[in-house]
Structures are given as structure tokens and as C-alpha cells.
Backbone bond lengths (Angstrom), bond angles and torsions (degrees), N, CA, C in turn:
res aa  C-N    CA-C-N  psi(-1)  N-CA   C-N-CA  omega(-1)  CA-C   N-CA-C  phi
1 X - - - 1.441 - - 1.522 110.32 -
2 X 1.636 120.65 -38.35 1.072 107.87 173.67 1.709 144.72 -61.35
3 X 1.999 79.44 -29.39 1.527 90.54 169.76 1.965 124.90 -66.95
4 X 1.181 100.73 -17.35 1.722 110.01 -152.41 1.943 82.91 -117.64
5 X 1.232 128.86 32.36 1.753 116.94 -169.15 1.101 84.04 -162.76
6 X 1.687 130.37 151.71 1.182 145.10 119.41 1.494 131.39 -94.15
7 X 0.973 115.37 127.64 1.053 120.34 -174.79 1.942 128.55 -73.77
8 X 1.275 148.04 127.56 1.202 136.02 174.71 0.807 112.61 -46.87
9 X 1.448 139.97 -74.84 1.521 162.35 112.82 1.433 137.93 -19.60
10 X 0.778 111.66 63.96 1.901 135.53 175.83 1.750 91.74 -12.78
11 X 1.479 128.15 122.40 0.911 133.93 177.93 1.920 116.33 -122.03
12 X 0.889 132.19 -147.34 1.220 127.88 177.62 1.271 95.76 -150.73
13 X 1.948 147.14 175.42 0.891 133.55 -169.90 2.060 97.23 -109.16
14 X 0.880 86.64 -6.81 1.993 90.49 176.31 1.881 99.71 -80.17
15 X 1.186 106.31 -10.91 2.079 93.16 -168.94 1.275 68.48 -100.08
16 X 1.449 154.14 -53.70 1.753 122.04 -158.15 0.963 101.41 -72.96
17 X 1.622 142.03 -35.94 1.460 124.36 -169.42 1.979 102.41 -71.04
18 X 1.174 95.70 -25.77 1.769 94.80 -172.33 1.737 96.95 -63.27
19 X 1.431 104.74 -66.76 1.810 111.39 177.88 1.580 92.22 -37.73
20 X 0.974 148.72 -62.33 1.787 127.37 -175.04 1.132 131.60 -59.08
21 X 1.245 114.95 -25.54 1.335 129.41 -177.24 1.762 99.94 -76.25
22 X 1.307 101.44 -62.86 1.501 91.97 -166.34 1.636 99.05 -85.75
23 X 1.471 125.39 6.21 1.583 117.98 158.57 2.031 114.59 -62.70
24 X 1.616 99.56 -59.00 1.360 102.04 158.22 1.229 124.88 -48.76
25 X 1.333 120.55 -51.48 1.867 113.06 173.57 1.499 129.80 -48.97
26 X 1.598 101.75 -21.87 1.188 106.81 168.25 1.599 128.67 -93.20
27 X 1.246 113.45 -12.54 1.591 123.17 -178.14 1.674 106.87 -106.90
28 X 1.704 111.15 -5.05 1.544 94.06 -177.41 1.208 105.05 -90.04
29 X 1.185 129.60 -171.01 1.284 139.12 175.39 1.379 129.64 -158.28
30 X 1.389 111.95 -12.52 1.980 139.12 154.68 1.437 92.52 101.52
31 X 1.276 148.06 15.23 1.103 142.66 -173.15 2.047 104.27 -117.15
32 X 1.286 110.20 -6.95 1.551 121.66 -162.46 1.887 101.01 -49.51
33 X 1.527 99.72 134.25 1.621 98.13 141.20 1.115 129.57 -84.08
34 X 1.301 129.04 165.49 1.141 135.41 -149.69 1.967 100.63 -66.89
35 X 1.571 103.02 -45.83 1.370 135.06 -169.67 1.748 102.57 -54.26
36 X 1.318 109.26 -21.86 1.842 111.86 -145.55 1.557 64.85 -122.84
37 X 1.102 141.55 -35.77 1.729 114.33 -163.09 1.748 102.17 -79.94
38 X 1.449 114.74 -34.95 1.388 101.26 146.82 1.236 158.18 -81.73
39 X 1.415 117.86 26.26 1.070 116.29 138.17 1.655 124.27 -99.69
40 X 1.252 119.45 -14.87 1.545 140.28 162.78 1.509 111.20 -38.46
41 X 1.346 94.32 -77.64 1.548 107.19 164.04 1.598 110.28 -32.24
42 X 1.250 87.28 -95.29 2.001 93.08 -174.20 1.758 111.45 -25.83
43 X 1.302 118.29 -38.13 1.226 121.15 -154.77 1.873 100.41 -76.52
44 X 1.452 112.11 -42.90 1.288 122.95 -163.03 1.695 93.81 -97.28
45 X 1.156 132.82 -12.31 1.371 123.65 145.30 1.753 132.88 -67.08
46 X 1.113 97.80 -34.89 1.554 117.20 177.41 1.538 107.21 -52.73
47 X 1.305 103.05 -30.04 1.342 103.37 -165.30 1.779 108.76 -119.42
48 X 1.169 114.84 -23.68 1.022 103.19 154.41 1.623 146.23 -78.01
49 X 1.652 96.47 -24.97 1.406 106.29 133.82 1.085 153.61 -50.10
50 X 1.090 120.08 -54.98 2.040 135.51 -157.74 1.602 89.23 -112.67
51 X 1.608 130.77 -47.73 1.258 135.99 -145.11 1.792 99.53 -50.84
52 X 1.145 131.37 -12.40 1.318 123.14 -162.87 1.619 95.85 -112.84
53 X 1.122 121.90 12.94 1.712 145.23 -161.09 1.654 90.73 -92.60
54 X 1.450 117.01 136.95 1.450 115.45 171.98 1.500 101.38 -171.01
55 X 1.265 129.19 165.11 1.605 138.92 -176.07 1.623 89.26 -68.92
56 X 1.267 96.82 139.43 1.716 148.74 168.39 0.750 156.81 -98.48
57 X 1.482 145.43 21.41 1.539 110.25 -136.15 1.512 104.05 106.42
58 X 1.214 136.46 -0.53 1.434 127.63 -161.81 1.674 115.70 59.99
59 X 1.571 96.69 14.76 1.755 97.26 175.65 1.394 101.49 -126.88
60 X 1.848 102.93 128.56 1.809 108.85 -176.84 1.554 93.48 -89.14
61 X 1.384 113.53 108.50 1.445 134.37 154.94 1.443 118.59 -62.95
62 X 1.153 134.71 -41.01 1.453 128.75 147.97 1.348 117.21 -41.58
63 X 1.679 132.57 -73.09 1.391 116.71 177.56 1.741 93.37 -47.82
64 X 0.789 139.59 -98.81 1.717 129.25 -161.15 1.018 128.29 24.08
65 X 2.116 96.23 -80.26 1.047 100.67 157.72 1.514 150.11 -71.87
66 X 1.231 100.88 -14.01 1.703 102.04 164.87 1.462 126.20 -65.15
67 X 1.443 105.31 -32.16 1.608 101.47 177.72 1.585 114.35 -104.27
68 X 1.557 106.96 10.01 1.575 119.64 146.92 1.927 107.42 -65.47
69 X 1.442 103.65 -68.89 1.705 120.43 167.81 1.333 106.01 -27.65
70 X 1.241 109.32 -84.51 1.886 111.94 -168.95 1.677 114.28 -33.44
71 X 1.802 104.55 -64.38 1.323 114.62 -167.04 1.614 92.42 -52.79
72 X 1.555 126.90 -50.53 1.413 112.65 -150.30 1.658 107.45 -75.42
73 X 1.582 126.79 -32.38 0.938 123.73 -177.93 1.860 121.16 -109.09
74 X 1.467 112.71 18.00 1.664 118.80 -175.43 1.368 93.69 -51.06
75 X 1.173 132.30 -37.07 1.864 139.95 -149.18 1.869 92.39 -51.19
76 X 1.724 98.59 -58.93 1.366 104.58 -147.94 2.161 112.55 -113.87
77 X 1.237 66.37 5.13 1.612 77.85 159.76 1.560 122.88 -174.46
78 X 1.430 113.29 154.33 1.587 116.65 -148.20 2.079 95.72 -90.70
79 X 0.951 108.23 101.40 1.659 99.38 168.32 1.685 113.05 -83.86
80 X 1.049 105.09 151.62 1.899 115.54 -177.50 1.375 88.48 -88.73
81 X 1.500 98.07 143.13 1.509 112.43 173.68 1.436 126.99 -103.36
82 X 2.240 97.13 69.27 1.324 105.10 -171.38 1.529 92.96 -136.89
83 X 1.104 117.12 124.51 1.606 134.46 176.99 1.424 119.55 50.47
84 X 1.277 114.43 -115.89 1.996 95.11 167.97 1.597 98.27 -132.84
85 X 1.556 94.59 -168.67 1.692 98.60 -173.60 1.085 112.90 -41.15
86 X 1.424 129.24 -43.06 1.398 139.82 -162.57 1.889 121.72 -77.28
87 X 1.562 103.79 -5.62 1.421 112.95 166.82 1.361 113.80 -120.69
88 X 1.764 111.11 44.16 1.244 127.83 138.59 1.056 153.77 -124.92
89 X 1.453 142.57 158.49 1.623 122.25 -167.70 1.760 101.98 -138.45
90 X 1.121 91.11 176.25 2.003 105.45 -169.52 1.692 79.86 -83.10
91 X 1.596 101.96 143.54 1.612 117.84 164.47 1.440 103.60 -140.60
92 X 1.669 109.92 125.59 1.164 131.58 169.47 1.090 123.30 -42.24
93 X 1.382 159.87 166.48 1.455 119.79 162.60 1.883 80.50 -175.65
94 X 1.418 130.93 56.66 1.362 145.73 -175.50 1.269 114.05 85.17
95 X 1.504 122.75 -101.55 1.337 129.25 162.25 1.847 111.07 -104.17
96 X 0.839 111.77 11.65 1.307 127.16 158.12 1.422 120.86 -66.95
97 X 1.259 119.87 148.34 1.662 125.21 141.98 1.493 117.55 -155.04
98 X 1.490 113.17 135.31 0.775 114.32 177.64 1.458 114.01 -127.24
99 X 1.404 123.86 -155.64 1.579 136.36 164.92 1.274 119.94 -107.89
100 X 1.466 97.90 121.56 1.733 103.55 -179.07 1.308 116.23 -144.04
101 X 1.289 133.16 172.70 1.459 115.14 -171.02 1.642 112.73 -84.46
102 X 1.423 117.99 175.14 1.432 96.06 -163.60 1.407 109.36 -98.62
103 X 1.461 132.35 6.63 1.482 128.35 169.51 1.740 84.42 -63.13
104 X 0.907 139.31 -43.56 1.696 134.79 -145.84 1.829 90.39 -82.87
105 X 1.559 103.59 -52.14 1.802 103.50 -175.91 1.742 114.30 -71.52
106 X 1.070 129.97 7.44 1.194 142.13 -149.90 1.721 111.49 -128.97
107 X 1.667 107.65 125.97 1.364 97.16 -167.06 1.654 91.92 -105.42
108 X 1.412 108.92 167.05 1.661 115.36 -173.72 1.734 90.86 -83.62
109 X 1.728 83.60 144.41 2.009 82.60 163.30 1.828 95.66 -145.05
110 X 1.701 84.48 145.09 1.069 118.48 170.82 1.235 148.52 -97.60
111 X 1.634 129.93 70.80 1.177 116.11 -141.36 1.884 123.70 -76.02
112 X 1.309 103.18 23.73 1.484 111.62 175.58 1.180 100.01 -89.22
113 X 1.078 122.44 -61.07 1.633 130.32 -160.03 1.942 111.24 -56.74
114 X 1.050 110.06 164.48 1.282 105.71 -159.42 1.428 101.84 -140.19
């Protein structure tokens, strides 16, 4: 990835593994199915990976990496086929979770209401 990406922000490869670690620390909860820890995973990698990913050069390094992401992981989890990794979010859906875009994961707020 490093060879085929530039980065905005020059990173080291220990701050993306750290951003995953404490991305997972924040979405687990010790109760996971097997099904919901993969999309967990993927989700808090996506971003600890690519998330520092931005146009360059007249080259979008985010799409890059997203359709690096998709092709490498379609096998084991279902991505929606709306923009790239990064215009999606985790959706609850009972004991389910899956990937959906985030107008759908996203509640409206109102800052009148009280």
C-alpha cells in the first residue's frame, strides 16, 4: 500500500496499527458474533488504514484504496455498491450488523429541540 498511496501526512506503520487497535477497542464490546466482528474489523481498519488517504497529485488515493479494500476482502464481507469504503457506516439491524451508507446509519439532529 505504501508503494501504490501517498500519504498527506507522513505516518509510520506502528500509528496505523495503533489507530486499529484502539479503533477495535472502541466498537468491541466482548459479546461479538463471529459475523458482526467482521464487519467491525474491516470497518476500524478502513480507516485506520486509508483514513489519512486524500487527492494528490490529481490522483484520488482514497478511491485506490477502496477498490484495493473491496477486491481484497468482497469474499468475507458484503460492501454496498455506493461510492468507496469511506461513504460507509456499520448499521444495526437486531443482532445483526452490517454495511450501509451513512444517511441510512445516521440519526437527524436538531439543534432547537431540547
Amino acid at each position: 500500500m505504501r508503494k501504490s498511496c501517498k500519504f498527506v501526512v507522513p505516518t509510520v506503520p506502528l500509528a496505523s496499527v495503533s489507530a486499529l487497535c484502539k479503533g477495535l477497542e472502541s466498537l468491541l464490546n466482548g459479546t461479538e458474533e463471529i459475523r458482526n466482528l467482521k464487519c467491525k474489523f474491516n470497518f476500524a481498519a478502513i480507516w485506520a488504514f486509508g483514513g489519512q488517504l486524500m487527492m494528490k497529485d490529481g490522483i484520488e488515493y482514497r478511491k485506490n484504496f477502496s477498490d484495493f479494500w473491496v477486491t481484497e476482502f468482497k469474499k468475507y464481507v458484503k460492501f454496498p455498491r455506493v461510492g468507496t469504503v469511506f461513504d460507509i457506516n456499520m448499521v444495526e439491524d437486531g443482532d445483526n450488523i452490517t454495511f450501509g451508507e451513512w444517511d441510512v446509519a445516521t440519526i437527524e439532529f436538531n439543534s432547537t429541540t431540547q
